[in-house]
Structure formats: C-alpha cells, structure tokens
Biopython code that builds the backbone (N, CA, C, O; Angstrom):
import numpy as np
from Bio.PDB.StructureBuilder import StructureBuilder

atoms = [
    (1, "UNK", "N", (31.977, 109.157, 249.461)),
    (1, "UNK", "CA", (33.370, 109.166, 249.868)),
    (1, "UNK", "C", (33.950, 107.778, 249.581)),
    (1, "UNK", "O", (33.292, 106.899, 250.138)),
    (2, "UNK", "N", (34.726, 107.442, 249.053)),
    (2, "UNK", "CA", (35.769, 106.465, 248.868)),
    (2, "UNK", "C", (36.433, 105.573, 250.021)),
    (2, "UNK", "O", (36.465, 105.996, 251.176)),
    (3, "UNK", "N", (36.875, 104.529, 249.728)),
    (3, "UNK", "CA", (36.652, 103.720, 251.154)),
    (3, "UNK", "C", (38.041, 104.297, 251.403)),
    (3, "UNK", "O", (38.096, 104.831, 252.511)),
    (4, "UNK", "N", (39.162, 104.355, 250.722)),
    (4, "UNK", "CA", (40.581, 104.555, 251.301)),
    (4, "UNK", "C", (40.155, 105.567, 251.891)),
    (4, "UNK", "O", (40.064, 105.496, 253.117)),
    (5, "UNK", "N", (39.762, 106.821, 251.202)),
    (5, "UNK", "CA", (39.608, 108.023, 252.271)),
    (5, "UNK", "C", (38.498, 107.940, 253.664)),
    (5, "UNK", "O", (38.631, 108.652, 254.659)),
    (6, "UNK", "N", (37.296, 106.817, 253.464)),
    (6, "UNK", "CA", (36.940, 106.867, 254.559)),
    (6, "UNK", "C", (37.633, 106.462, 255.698)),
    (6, "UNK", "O", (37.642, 106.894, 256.851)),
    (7, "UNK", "N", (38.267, 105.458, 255.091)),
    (7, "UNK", "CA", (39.140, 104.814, 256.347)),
    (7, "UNK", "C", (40.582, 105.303, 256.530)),
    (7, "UNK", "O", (41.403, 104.590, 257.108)),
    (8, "UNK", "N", (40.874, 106.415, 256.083)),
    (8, "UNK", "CA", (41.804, 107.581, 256.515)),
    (8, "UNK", "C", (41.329, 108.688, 257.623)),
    (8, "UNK", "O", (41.856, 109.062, 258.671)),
    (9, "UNK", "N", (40.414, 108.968, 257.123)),
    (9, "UNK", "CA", (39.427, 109.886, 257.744)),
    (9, "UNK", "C", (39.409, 108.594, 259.222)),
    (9, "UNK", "O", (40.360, 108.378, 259.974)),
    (10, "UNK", "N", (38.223, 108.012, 259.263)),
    (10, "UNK", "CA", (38.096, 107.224, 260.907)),
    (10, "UNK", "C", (39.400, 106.860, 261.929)),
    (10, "UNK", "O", (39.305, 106.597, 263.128)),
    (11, "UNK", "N", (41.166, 106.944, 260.786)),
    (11, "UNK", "CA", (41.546, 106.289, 261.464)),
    (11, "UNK", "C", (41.953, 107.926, 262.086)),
    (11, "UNK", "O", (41.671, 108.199, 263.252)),
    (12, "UNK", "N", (42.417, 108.621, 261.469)),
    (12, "UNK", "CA", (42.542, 110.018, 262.410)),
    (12, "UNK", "C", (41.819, 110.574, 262.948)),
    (12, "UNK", "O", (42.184, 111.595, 263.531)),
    (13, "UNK", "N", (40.266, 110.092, 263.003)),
    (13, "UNK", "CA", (39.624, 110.404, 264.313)),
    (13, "UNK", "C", (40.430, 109.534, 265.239)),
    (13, "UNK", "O", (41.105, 110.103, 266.097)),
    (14, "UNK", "N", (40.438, 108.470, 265.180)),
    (14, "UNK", "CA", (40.899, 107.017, 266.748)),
    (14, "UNK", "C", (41.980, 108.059, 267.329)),
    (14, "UNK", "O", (41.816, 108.685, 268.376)),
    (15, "UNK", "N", (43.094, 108.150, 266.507)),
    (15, "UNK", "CA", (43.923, 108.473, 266.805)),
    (15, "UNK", "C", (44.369, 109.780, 266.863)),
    (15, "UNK", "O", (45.595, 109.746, 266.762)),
    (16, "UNK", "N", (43.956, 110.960, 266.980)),
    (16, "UNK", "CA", (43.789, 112.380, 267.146)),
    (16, "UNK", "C", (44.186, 112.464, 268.534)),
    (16, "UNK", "O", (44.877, 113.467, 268.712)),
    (17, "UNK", "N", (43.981, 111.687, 269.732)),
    (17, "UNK", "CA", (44.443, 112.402, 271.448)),
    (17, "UNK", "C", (45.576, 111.675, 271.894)),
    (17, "UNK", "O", (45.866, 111.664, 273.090)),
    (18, "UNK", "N", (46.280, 111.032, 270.997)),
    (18, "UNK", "CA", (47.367, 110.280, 270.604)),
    (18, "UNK", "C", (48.796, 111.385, 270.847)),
    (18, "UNK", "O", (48.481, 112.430, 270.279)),
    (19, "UNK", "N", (49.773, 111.491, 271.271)),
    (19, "UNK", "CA", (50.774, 111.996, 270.980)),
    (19, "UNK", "C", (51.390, 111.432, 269.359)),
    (19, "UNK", "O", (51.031, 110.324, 268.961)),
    (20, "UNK", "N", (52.078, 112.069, 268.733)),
    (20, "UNK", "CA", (51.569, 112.084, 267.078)),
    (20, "UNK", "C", (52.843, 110.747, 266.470)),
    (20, "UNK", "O", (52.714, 110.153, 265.399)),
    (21, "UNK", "N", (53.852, 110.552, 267.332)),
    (21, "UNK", "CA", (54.525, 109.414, 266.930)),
    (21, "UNK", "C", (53.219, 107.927, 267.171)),
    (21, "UNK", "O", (52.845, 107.124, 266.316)),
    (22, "UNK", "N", (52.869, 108.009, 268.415)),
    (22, "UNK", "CA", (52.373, 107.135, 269.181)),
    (22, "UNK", "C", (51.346, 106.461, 268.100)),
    (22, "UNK", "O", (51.190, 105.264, 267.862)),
    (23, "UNK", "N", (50.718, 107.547, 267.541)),
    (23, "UNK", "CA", (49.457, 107.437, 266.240)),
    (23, "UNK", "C", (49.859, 106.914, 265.103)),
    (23, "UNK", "O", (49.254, 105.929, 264.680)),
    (24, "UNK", "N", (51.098, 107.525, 264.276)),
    (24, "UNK", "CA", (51.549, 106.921, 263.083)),
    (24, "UNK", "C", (51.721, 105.275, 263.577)),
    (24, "UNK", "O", (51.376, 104.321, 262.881)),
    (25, "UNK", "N", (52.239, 105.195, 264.728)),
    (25, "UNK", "CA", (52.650, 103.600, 264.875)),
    (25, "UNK", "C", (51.545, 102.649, 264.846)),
    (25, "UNK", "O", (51.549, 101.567, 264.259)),
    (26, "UNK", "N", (50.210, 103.359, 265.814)),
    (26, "UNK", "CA", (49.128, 102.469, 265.742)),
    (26, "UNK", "C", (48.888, 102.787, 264.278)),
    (26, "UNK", "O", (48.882, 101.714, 263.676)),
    (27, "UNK", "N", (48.686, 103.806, 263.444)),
    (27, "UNK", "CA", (48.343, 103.804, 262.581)),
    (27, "UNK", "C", (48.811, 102.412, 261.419)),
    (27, "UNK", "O", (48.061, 101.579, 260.909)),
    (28, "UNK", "N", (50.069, 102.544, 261.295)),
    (28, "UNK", "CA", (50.705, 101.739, 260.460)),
    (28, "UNK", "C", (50.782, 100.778, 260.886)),
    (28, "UNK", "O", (50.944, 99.976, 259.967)),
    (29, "UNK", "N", (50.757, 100.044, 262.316)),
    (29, "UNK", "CA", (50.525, 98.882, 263.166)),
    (29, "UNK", "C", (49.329, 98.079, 263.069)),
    (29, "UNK", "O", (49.270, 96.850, 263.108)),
    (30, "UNK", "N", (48.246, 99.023, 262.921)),
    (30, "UNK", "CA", (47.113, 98.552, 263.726)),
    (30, "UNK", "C", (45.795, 98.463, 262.284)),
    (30, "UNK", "O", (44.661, 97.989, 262.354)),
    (31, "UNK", "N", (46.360, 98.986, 261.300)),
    (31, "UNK", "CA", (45.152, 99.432, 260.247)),
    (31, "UNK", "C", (44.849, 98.132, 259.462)),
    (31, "UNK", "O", (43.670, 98.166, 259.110)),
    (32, "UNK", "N", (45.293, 97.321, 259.170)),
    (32, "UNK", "CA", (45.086, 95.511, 258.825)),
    (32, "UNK", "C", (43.690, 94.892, 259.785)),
    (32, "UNK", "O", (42.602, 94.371, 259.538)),
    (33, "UNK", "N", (44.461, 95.299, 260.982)),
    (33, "UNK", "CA", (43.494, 94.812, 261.864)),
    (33, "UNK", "C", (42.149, 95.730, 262.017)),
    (33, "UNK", "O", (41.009, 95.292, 262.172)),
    (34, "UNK", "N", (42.327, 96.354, 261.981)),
    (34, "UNK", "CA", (41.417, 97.655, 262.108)),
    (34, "UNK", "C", (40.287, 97.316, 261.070)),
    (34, "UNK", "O", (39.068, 97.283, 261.238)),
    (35, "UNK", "N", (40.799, 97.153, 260.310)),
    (35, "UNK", "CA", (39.959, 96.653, 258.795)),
    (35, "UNK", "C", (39.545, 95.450, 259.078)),
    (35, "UNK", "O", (38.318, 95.341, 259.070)),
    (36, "UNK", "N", (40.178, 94.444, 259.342)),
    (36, "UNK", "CA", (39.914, 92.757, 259.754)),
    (36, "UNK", "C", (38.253, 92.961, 261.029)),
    (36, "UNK", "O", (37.107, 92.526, 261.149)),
    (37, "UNK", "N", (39.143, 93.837, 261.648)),
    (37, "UNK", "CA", (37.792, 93.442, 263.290)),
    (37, "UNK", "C", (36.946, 94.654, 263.400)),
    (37, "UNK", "O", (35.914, 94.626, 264.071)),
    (38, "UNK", "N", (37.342, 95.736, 262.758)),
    (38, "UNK", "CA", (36.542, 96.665, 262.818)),
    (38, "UNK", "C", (35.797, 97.714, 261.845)),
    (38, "UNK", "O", (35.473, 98.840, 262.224)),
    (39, "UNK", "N", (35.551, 97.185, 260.468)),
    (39, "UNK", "CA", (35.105, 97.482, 259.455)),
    (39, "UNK", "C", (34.049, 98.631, 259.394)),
    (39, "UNK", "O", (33.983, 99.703, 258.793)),
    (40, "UNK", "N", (33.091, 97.819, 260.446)),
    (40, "UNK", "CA", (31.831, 98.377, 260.299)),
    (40, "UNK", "C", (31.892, 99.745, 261.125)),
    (40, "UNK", "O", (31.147, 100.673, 260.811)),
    (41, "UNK", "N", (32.743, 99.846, 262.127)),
    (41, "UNK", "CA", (32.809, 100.935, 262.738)),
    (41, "UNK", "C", (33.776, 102.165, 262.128)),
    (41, "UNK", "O", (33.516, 103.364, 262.238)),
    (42, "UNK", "N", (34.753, 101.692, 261.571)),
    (42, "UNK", "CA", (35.399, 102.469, 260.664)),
    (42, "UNK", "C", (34.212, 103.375, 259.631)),
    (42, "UNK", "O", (34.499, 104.433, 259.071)),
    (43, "UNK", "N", (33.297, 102.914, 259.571)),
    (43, "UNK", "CA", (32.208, 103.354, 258.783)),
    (43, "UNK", "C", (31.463, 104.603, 258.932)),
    (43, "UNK", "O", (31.036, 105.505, 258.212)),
    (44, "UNK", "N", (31.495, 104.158, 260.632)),
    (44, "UNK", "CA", (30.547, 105.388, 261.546)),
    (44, "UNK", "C", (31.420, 106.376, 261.940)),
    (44, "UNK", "O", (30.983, 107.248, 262.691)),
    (45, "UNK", "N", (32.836, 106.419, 261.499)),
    (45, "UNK", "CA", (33.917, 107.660, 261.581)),
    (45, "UNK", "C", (33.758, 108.068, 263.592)),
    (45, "UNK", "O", (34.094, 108.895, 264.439)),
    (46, "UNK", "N", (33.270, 107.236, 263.473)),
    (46, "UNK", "CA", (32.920, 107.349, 265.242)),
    (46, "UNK", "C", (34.589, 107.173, 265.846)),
    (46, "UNK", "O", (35.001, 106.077, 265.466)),
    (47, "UNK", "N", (35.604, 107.886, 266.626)),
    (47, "UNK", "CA", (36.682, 107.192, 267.303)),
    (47, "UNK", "C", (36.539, 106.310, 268.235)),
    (47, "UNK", "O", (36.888, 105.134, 268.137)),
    (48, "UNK", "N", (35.946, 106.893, 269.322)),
    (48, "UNK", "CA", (35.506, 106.042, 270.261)),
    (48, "UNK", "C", (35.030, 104.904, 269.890)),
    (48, "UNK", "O", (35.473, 104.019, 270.623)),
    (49, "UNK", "N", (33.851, 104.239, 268.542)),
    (49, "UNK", "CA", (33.438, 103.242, 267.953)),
    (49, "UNK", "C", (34.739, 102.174, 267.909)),
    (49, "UNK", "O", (34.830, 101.087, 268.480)),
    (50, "UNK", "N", (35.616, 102.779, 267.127)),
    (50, "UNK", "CA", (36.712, 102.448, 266.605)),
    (50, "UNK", "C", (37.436, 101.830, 267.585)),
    (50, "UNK", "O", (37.592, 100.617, 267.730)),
    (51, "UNK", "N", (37.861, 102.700, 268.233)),
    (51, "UNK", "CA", (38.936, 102.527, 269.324)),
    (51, "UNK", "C", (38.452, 101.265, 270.611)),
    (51, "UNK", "O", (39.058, 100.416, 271.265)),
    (52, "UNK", "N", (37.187, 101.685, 270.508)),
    (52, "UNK", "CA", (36.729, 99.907, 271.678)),
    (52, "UNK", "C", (36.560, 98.700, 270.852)),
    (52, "UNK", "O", (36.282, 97.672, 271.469)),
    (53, "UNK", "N", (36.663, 98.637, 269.687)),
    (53, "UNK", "CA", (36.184, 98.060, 268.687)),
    (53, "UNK", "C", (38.083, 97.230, 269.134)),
    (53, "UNK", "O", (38.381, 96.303, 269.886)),
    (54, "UNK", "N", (38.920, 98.106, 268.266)),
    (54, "UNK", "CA", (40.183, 97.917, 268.638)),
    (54, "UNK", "C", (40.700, 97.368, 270.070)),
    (54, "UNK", "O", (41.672, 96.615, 270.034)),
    (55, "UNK", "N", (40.267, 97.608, 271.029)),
    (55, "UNK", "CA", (40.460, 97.350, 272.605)),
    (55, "UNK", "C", (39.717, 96.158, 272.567)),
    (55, "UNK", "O", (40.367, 95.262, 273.106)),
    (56, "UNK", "N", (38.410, 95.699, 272.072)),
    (56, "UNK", "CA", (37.928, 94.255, 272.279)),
    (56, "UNK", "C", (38.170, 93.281, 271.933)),
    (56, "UNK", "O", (37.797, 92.168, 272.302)),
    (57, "UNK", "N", (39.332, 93.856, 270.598)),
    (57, "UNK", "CA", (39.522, 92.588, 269.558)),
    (57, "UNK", "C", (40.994, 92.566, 270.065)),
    (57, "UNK", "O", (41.736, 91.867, 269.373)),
    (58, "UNK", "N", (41.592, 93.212, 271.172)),
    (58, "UNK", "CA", (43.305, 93.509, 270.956)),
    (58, "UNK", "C", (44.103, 92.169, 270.602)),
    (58, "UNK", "O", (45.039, 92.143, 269.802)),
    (59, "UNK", "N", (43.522, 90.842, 271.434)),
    (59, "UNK", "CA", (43.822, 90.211, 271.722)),
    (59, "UNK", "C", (44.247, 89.070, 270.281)),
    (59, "UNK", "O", (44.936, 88.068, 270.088)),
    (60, "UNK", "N", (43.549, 89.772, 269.688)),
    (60, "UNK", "CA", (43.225, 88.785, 268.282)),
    (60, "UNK", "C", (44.216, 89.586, 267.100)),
    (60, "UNK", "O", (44.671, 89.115, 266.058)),
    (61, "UNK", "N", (44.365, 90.939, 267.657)),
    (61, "UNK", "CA", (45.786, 91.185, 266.907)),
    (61, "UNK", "C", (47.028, 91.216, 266.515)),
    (61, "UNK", "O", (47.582, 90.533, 267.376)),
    (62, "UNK", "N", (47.770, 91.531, 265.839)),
    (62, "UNK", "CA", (49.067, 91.317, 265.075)),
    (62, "UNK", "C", (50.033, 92.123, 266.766)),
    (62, "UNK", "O", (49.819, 93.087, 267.500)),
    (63, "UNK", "N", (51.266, 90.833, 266.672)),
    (63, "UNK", "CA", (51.743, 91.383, 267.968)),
    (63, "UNK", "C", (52.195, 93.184, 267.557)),
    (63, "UNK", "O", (51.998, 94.064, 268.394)),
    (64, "UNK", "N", (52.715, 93.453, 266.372)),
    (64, "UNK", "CA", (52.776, 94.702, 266.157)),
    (64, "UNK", "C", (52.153, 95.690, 266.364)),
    (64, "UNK", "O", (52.689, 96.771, 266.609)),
    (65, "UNK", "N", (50.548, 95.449, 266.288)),
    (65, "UNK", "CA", (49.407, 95.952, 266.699)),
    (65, "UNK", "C", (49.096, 96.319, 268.044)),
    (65, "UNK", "O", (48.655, 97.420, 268.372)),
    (66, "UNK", "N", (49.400, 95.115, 269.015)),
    (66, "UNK", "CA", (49.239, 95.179, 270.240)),
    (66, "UNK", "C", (50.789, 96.141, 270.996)),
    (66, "UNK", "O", (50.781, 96.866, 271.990)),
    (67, "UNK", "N", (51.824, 95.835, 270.203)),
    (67, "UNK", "CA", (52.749, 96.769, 270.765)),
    (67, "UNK", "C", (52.755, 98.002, 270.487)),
    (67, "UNK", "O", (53.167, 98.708, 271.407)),
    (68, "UNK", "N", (52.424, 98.572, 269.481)),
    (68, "UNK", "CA", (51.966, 99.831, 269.148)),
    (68, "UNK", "C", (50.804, 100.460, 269.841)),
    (68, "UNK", "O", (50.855, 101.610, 270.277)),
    (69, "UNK", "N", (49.700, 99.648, 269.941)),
    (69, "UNK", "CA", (48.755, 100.186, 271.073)),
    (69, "UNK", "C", (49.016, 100.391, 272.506)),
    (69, "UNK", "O", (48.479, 101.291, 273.152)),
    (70, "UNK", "N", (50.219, 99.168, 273.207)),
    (70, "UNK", "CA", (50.472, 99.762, 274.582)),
    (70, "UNK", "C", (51.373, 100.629, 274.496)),
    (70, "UNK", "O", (51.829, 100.836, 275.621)),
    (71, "UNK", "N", (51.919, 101.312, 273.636)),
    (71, "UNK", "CA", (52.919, 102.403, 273.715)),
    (71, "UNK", "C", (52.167, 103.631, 273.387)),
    (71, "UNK", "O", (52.539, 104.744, 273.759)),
    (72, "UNK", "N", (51.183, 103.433, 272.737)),
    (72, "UNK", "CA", (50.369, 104.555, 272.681)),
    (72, "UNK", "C", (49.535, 105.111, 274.061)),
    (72, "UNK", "O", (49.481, 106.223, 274.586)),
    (73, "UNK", "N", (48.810, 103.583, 274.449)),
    (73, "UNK", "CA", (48.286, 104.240, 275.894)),
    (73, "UNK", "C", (49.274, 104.415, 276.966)),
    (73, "UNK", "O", (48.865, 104.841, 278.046)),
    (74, "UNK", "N", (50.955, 104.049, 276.763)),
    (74, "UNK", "CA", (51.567, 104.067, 277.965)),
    (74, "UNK", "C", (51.626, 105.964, 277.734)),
    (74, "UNK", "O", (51.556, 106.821, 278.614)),
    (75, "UNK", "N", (51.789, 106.159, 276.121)),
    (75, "UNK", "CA", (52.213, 107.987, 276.426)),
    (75, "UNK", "C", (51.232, 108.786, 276.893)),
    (75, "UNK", "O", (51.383, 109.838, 277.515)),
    (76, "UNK", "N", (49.829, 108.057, 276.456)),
    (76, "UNK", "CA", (48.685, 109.167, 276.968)),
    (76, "UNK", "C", (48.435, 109.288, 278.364)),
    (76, "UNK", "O", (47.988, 110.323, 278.858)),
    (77, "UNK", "N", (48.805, 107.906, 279.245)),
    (77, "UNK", "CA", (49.259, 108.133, 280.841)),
    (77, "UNK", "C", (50.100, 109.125, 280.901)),
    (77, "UNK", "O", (49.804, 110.027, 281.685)),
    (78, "UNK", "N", (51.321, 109.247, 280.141)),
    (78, "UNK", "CA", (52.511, 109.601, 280.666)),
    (78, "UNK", "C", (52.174, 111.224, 280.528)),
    (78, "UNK", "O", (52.488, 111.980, 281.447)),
    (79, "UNK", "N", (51.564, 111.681, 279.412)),
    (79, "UNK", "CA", (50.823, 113.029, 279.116)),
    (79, "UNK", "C", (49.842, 113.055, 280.207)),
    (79, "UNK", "O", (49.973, 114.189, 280.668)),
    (80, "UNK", "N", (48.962, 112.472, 280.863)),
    (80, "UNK", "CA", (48.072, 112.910, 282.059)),
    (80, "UNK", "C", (49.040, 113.116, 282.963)),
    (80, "UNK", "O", (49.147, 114.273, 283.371)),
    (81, "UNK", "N", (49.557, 112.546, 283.262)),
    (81, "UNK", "CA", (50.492, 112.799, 284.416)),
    (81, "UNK", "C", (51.311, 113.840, 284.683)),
    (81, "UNK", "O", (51.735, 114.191, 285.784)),
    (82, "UNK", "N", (51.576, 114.469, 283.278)),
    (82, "UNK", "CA", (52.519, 115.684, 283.092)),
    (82, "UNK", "C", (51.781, 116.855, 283.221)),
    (82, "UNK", "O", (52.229, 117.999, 283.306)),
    (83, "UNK", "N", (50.441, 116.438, 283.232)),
    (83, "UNK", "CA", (49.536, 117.847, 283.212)),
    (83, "UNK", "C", (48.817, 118.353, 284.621)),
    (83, "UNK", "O", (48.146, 119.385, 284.636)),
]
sb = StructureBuilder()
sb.init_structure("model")
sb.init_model(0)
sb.init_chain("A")
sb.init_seg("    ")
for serial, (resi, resn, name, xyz) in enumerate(atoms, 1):
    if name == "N":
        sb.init_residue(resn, " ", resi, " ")
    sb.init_atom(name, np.array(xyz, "f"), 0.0, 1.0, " ", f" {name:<3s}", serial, name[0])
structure = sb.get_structure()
C-alpha cells in the first residue's frame, strides 16, 4: 500500500466517531502534525494508536491543530450528552 493511501486510510480510522465536519477539520488541521509526531503509528492503522499519539503530542502542535481537536472533542461531548 502506498504511503498517501496509508495515511488516508489511518487518518479515517482516528477520525471515524468524529461528527463528520469535526473530522475534515482535524483532518486538514491536524495531518502535518500527525505525520511530524505520529508516523509510526499512522503505520499500525491503529485509531486509538493514532489518536493518543495525537493527544500526547497536542501540545507541540500547530495552534490550528489544537483548535480543531478541541472542537472535535467539544462535539463528541456534546453527542454523548444528546444520547
């Protein structure tokens, strides 16, 4: 498999329980970094890999990155809550 498509593939695992705006944003926000801090896990198509991978490094990311990620976890609260 090809790296663009692998790392298409891992990033729509991360982002699959995402409400689907919330995802394009991390997506297009967050995939620099994603690549920068989390390479190797992008690898293992693992989300969860991914996604703590992303949560450990937040701090070290692009403020775009980090604003796109708290709007993502503010909707997946906001979706528990509705359910």
């Amino acid at each position: 498999m090809s790296k663009p498509v692998m790392i298409l593939a891992a990033t729509a695992l991360l982002l699959s329980a995402a409400p689907l705006s919330a995802q394009d944003n991390v997506r297009e926000a967050c995939m620099p970094d994603i690549r920068q801090f989390c390479s190797a896990e992008l690898g293992t198509f693992s989300r969860e890999k991914v996604r703590a991978c992303l949560i450990k490094n937040i701090r070290e990311t692009s403020p775009a990155c980090q604003a796109a990620a708290k709007a993502q976890r503010d909707a997946e609260r906001s979706k528990k809550r509705e359910s």
